[in-house]
N, C-alpha and C positions, 0 to 999 in steps of 0.2 A: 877512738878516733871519731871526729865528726863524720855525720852524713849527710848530704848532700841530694836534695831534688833536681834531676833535670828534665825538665819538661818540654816535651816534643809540643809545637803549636801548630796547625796548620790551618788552611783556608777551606771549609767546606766549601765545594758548589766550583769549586778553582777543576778546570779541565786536568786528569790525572796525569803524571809522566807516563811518557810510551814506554813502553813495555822492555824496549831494549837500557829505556835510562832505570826504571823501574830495578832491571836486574843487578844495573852500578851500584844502585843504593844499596839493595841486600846486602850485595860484597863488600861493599864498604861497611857497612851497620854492622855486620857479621865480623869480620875484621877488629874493630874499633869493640866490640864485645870480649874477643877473644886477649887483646889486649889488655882493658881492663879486670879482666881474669887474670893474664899473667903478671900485671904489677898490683895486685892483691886490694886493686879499688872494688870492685863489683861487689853489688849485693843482691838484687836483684833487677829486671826490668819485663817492659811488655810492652807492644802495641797495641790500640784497643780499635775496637770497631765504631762506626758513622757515631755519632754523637745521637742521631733518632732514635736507637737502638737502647738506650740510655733510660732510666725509672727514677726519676727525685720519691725520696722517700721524705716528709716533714712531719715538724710538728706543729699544727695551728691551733690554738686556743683551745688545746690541750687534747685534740686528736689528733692521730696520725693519719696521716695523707699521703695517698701514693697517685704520683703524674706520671704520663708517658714523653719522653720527650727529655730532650737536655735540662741544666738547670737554668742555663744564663740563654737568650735567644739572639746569637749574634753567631757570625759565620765562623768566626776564627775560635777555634777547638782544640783542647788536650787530643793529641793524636796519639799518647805514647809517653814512657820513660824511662830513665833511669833512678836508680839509689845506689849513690856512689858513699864510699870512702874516702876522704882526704885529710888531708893534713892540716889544711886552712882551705879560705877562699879561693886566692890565689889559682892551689893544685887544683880545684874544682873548674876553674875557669878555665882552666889547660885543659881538663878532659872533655866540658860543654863547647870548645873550640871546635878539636876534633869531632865534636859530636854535629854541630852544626855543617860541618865540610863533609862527612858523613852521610847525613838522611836531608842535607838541604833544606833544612827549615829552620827557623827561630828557636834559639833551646833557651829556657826561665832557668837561672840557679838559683835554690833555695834552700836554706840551711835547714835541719829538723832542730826543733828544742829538743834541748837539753832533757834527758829524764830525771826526774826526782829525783835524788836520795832518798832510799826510805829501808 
């Protein structure tokens, strides 16, 4: 079955939800988890922490190089995801629905390639 990216975006530097909305979201996110557990999408997911907390590892002109600090410098950041299961697009768009009403923020769906045959 396809897998599916959804990606939690959100605003650094953006004033945080109070703490009473804060605890909606769990309940909801938690909810909307256990869900996806019972109709056999889930595969895994996470929240991650502040994006400055972050280490780009590269490669330049044939060293590698380690930065502190996000990769991209702009405010709006992976906050988070899921890797779902679905059947098409479609079902993927129905669970980033939910998922957006959920944790209140913008969800990315993105398909994974396909793996080899080998």
């Amino acid at each position: 079955m396809p897998q599916y990216l959804l990606a939690v975006h959100i605003v650094e530097g953006d004033a945080p939800p109070a703490a009473e909305e804060m605890e909606q979201i769990y309940k909801a996110v938690d909810a909307l988890n256990h869900e996806l557990k019972q109709g056999g999408a889930w595969v895994f997911a996470g929240g991650l922490h502040p994006s400055d907390t972050a280490t780009v590892v590269r490669m330049t002109d044939g060293e590698v190089l380690t930065t502190d600090g996000p990769y991209t410098e702009t405010k709006e950041q992976l906050g988070g995801f899921w890797v779902i299961e679905a059947g098409d697009l479609d079902s993927a768009l129905d669970w980033a629905t939910k998922a957006t009403v959920a944790c209140r923020c913008p969800i990315e769906v993105r398909p994974f390639q396909d793996e080899p045959e080998g």
